[in-house]
Each structure stands twice: as C-alpha cells, then as structure tokens.
C-alpha positions in Angstrom: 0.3 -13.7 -23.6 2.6 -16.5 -22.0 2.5 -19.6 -23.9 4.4 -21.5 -20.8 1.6 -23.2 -18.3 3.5 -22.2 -15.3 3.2 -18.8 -14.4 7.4 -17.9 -12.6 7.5 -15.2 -9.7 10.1 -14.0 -8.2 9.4 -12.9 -4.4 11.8 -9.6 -3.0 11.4 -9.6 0.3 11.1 -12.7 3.3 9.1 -10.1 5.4 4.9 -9.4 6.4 4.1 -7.8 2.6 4.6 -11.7 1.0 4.2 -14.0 3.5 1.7 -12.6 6.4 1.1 -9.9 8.9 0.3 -10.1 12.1 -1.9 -7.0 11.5 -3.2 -7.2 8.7 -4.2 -9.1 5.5 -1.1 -8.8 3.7 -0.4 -11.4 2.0 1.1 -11.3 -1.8 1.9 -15.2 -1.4 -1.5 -16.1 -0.4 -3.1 -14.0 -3.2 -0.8 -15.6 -6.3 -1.8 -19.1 -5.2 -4.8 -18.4 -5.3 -4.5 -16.6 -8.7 -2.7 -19.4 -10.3 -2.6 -21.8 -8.0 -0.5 -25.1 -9.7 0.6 -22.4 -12.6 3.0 -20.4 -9.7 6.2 -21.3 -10.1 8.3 -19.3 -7.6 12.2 -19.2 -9.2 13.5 -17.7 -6.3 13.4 -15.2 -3.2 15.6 -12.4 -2.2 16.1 -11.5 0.7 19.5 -10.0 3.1 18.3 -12.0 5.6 19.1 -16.0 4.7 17.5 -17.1 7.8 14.5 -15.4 7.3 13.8 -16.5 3.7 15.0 -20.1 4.4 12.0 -19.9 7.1 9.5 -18.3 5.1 10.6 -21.3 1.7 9.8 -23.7 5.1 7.0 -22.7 5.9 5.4 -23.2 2.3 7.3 -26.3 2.1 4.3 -27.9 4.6 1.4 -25.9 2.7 -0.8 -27.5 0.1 1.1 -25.2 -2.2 4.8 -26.6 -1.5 5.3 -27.8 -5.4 5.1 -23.7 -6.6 8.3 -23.0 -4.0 9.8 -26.7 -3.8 13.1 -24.7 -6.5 12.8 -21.6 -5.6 16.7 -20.2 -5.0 17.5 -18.0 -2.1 19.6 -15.0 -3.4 21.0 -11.9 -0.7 20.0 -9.5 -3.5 18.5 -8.1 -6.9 22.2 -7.8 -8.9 22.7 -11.5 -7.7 19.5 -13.1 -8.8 19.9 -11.6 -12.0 23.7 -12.7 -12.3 22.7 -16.5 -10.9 19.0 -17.2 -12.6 19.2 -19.2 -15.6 17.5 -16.9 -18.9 15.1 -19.9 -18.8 13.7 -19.4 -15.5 13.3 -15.2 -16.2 9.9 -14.4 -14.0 7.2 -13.2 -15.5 6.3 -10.8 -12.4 8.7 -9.7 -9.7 6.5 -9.0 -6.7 8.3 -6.4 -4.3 7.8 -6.4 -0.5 10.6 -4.4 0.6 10.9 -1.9 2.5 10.7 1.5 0.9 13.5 2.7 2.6 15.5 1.2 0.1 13.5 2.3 -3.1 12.5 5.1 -4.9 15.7 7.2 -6.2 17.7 6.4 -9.2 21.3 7.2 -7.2 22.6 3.9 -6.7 25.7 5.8 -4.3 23.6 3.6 -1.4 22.0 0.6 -3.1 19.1 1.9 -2.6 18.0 2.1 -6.2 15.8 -1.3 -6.0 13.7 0.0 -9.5 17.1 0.4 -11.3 18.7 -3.4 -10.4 15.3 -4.8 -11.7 15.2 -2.7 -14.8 18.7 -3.7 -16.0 18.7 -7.3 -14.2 15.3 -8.0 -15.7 13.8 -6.0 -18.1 11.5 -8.7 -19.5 9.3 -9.2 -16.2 6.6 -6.7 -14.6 7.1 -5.2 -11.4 4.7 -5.1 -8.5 6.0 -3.0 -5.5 4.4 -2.4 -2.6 3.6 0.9 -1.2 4.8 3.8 -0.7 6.7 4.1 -3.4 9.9 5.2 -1.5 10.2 7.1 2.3 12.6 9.6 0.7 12.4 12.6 -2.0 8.9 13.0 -3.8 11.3 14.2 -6.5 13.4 11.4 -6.6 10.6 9.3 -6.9 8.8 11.0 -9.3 11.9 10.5 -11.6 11.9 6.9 -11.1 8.9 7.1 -12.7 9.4 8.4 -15.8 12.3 5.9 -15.9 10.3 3.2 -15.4 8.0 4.8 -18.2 10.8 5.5 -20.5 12.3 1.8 -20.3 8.3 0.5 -21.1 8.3 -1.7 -17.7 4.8 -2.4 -16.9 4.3 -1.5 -13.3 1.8 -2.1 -10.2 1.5 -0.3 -7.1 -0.1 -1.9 -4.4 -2.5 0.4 -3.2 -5.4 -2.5 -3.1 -8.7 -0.5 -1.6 -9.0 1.2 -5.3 -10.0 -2.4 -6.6 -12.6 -3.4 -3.9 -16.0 -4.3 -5.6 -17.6 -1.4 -3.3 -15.4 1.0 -4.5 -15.9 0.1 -8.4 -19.7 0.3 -7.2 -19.1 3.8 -6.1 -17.2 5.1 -9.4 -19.9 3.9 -11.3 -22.6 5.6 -9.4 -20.6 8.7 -9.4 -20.1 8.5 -13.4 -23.7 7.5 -14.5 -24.9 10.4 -12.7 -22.5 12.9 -13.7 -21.8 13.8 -10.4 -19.0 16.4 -9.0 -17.7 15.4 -5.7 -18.0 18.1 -3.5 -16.6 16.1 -0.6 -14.8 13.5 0.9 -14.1 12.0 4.7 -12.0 9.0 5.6 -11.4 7.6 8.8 -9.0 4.9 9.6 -8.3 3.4 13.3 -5.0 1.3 13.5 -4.8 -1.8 16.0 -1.6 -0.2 17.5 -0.8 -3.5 19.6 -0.7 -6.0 16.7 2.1 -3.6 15.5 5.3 -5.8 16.3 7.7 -4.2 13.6 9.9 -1.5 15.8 10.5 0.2 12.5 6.4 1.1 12.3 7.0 2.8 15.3 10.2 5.5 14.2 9.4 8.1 11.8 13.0 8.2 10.0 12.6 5.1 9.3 9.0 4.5 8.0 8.1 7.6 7.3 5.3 7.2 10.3 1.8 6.0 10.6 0.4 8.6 8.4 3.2 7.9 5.5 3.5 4.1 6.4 -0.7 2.7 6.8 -2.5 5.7 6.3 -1.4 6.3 2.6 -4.1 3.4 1.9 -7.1 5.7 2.6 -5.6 9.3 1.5 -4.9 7.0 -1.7 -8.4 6.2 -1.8 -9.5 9.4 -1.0 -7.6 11.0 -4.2 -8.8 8.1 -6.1 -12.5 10.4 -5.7 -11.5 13.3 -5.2 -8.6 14.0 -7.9 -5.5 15.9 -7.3 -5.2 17.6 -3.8 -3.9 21.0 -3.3 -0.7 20.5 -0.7 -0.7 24.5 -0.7 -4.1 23.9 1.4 -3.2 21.4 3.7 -3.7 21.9 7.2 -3.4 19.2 10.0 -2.8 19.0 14.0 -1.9 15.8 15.7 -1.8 14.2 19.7 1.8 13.6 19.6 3.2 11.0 22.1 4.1 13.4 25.6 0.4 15.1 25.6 -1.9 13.6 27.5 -4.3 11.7 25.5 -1.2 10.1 23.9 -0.2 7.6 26.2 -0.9 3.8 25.1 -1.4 1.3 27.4 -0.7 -2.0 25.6 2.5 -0.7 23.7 4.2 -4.0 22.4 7.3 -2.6 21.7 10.0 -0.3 24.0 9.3 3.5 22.8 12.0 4.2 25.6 14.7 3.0 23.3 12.9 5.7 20.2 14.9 8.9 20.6 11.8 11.4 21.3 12.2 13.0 18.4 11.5 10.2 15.8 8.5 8.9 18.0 5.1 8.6 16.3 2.0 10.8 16.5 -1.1 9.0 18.0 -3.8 10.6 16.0 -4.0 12.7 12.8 -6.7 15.6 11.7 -5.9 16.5 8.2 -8.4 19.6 5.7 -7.4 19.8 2.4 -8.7 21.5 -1.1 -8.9 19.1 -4.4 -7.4 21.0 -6.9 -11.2 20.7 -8.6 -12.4 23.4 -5.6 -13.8 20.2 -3.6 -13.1 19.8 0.0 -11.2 16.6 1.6 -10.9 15.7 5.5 -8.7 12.8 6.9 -8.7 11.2 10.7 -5.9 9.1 11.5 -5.4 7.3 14.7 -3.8 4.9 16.4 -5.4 4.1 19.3 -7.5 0.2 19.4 -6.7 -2.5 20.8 -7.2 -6.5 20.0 -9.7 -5.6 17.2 -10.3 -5.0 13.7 -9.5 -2.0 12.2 -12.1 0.9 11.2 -11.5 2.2 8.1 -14.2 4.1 5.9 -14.7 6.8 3.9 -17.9 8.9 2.6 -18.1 10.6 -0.6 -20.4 13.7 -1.3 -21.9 15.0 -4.3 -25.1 16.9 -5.6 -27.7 15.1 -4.2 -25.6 11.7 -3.3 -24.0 10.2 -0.3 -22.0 7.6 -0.6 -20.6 5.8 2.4 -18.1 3.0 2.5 -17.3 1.0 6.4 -15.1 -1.7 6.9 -13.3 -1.3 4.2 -11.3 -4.3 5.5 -13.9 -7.1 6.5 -16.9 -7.4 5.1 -17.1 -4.1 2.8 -20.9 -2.1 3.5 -21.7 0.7 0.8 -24.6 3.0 2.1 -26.0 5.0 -0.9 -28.5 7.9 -0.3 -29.7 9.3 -3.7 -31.5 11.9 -4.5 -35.8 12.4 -3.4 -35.2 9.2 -1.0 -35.7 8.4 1.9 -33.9 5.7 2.5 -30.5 4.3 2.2 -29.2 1.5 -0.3 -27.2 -0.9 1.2 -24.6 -3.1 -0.7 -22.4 -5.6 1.3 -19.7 -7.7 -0.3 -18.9 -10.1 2.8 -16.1 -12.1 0.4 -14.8 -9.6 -1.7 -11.1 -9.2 -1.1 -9.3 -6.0 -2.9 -6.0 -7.5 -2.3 -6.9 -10.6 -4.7 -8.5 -8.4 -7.0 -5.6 -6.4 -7.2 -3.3 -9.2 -7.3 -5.6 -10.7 -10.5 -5.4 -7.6 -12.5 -2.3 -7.5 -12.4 -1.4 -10.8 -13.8 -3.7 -10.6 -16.1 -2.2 -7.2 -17.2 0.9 -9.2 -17.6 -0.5 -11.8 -19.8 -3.4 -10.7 -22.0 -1.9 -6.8 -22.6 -5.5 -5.4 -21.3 -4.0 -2.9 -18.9 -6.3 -3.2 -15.7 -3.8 -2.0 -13.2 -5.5 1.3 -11.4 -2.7 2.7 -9.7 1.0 3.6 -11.3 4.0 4.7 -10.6 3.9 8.3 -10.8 0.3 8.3 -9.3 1.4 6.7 -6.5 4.2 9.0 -6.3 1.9 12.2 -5.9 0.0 9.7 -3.0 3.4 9.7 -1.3 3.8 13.4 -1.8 0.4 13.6 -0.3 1.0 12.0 2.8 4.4 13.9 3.7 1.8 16.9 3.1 -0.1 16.0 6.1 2.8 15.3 8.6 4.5 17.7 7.7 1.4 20.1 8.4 0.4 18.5 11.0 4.0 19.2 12.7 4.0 22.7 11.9 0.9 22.7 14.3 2.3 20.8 16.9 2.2 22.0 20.9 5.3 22.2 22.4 6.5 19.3 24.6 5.9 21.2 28.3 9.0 20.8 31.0 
C-alpha cells in the first residue's frame, strides 16, 4: 500500500479515451477524480501532439479539479517522460489512451512498442491500457503478454462491461445454480454520426468497427461463455456499396477512404465455445442522434438471463426455472467504467487483485474479433459493376 496521500498518474494520450468522447462515456479523467478526487496528482501527460495536450491541461485548469493537473508536465513521448520525471514524482498508475496502432509488439524497429518504453521507463507503476490490446499480430500481442508477466507489472485492460453490477449479478446467478451456458446473444447498435474520428472509419487503421467498438460485447460475451472456437466462426456483413449500406448522416468524407479500407455497416457473427455452447453476435452501425443498444442474453438449463442497455441505465431480466414471470433488476447509477477504474487502484494499493480482465485475456478478445471480420469477409458479395 502507498503511504503518500496523493495518489500520481501519469495520462498517455491527449485524445477521447482520458478526456471525453463525443460518443461515448469514455472518460479515464472523469473516473480517477472521482476515485481519488484531492488524492490525484497528475505528474504529467504525453502526448505527440503539444497542442492538443496543452488544450486538454486547459481545460481541467477551469474544472473543480484544476489543483490534481495545476504540475502536470507535457512530454511528446514515453522515453522522454521517463528521462525528464524526477524519481520523486514516479506515478503510481500510468493510464493509457493511445491508440493501439502503436501497441502491442515487442519490436521497437517502429516505436511502436508502447508496453516496452513503460516497462523499462517505469517499472515501479501499474499499467492501464485501453483496449484492444494492439490492431496488429494476435502473436505479437500475446508475447507482450508474457513479457509483461515475466517483468511482474500489474496490468489492466479496459474492457469495463465485465465490472457492471448487472453483470456480477448474472455470474452469481449462473454459479449458485451450477449452471452451463448453453448460449449466448449480443447485440450492439453504434450511433455512427457521433463518430467524428476519420480513423474509426478506415479498417487499416482501426482495425474496423467490429475490432475497434464491438470488442466490448464479444469481450463480454466470452466473459460467459469461455474460450470461443475461431475454427467455427462464421460471419456475413452489408458492406458499404450494397444497398442497405448507404448512410445518410455520414459526418465524415468516405470519398477520400480508398474502397478497400472502408467499413462494413452491419455484422452477423455464429460461433462454438470451446465448452460445446453456441455464441451469436450482431453488429451494426446504423442509428442516428441516439443512445446506443447494446445487450446481451445468456442461456442455460432452465435460466434466461437478459441484460439491455448495457450503457444507460443497465435492466437485468431473469427467468428461472417453474416461473412465470421475469425478475427485473435495474441499476440506473451504476457506471462499469468507475467500477473498473476503482478496482484497479485499489489493486494498485491494497495488493487484493480485483482486476477482471488481463493482458493475455484480452489478447485472445482481440484474436476473437479479427475472427469475425475476417469471416465475415470471406463471405462477402462482390462489389457489382
């Protein structure tokens, strides 16, 4: 346990993941000063991009919360924090919210070996990175975790829907009743027009929406299910020249995305689970100016378990065996991404380890979701003249 008061951070990345989305509740920023709230001490920020960490520090600088930022250092990367940042001022957590383009291999030929520089630079601190773990090689990344393993660095990946009260609810009901999941089916519904970041919209760079946003629900749909069998996969998608492809409220130019790299629309993924049960995934981007849907049911012996917006207001419907009628359990304030945030400090300072998702588990999500696009391209109809 830390015997300091103040709790140091340091904040990689300038961008949506720390300091707000326009899509979502991302947020890492919010969630620690919430968590710690006069305790956060934020030694500095790194971030490429000067102008866009000097606006983020100025934005803070007008917030209730302007104190935990009012010395934190701009650095333009990881090997130059950890040259410049005084021993004294060594964070306790480095919270990552870059992109994971530049992630997930241990060849540094390209810089892009983010989990390296952090290990060597700081190999006191925790590391929370953001998912996926990488948009690269599933092998690579699955090395980088057993580096990250072998050098003891205690590690959280942000894949938050596994620590949503409603979820926990659901593992317990699952494990008092000694149920086998025979089942599971998760939806999720993007709000493509809040989507403002042209790299969203290119698959070589993001990996594409499947890789990039729906990773959070085939995450959670492993976190029931167990180990999927990618020699099962099958998937067909409405890519962007059929018919039932074309968006109307497109914020970005897809004219200037060679054709190629443009993203699929919507996303029909069957799987096995390696334990003989049967998974199912929709994907699609296709609302407009409104909250996402995202749920997911769970099957067993007996028991439905059925989980809607996953992302305001959480509902758990529960049919158990000989009734008639459904349980209902709504958590209107619950907020995964605190929770998640929460365990992992406290990971960091009591030893308990209550972090539900690591490294090489996230790996396999990642390896996962190339599954499915790859399938699903395998399946696609050709482009007609």
């Amino acid at each position: 346990m830390t015997s300091e008061t103040s709790y140091r951070v340091l904040l990689v990345g300038a961008g949506f993941v720390n300091f707000g989305t326009p899509e979502g509740p991302w947020n890492h920023s919010k969630r620690l000063e919430k968590k710690l709230g006069p305790r956060l001490h934020v030694v500095g920020l790194v971030d490429p991009d000067r102008a866009r960490a000097e606006a983020a520090l100025a934005g803070k600088a007008s917030s209730p919360h302007a104190a935990s930022y009012a010395n934190a250092t701009i650095y333009a990367s990881i090997n130059e924090a950890a040259a410049q940042l005084d021993p004294s001022l060594t964070p306790h957590a480095i919270i990552v919210g870059a992109p994971p383009a530049f992630r997930g291999t241990l060849d540094s030929s390209k810089g892009y070996d983010m989990e390296v520089q952090l290990v060597k630079g700081f190999p006191k601190s925790a590391l929370f990175l953001e998912k996926p773990v990488t948009t690269g090689s599933v092998d690579a990344a699955i090395q980088v975790g057993k580096y990250l393993e072998k050098e003891k660095m205690l590690v959280g990946i942000g894949y938050m829907l596994r620590y949503g009260q409603a979820q926990q609810l659901m593992k317990k009901i699952l494990a008092e009743n000694n149920c086998e999941v025979m089942m599971t089916s998760a939806r999720h519904i993007f709000t493509y027009d809040w989507a403002l970041k042209p790299a969203w919209w290119h698959k070589s760079i993001d990996g594409g929406p499947i890789v990039e946003n729906g990773t959070h629900i085939c995450d959670l749909s492993r976190f029931f299910g167990g180990e999927v069998d990618l020699n099962s996969m099958m998937a067909h998608s409405i890519e962007w020249y059929e018919k039932p492809g074309k968006l109307s409220k497109l914020q970005i130019d897809e004219s200037k995305i060679p054709e190629d790299d443009r993203i699929p629309r919507f996303t029909s993924a069957t799987w096995k689970y390696e334990s003989g049960a049967i998974g199912h995934l929709e994907y699609g981007v296709s609302l407009i100016n409104a909250e996402w849907t995202c749920e997911i049911t769970v099957w067993a012996d007996g028991f439905q378990l059925r989980l809607v917006d996953l992302f305001a207001g959480p509902t758990l419907y529960v049919k158990r065996p000989n009734s008639t009628k459904e349980e209902v359990h709504t958590f209107y304030d619950d907020d995964a991404y605190y929770n998640e945030m929460s365990a992992f400090i406290d990971t960091t300072e009591t030893g308990d380890n209550k972090i539900l998702s690591s490294y090489e588990d996230a790996a396999r999500t990642y390896e996962m979701t190339l599954a499915i696009r790859t399938a699903s391209e395998n399946t696609r109809r050709p482009r007609s003249s």
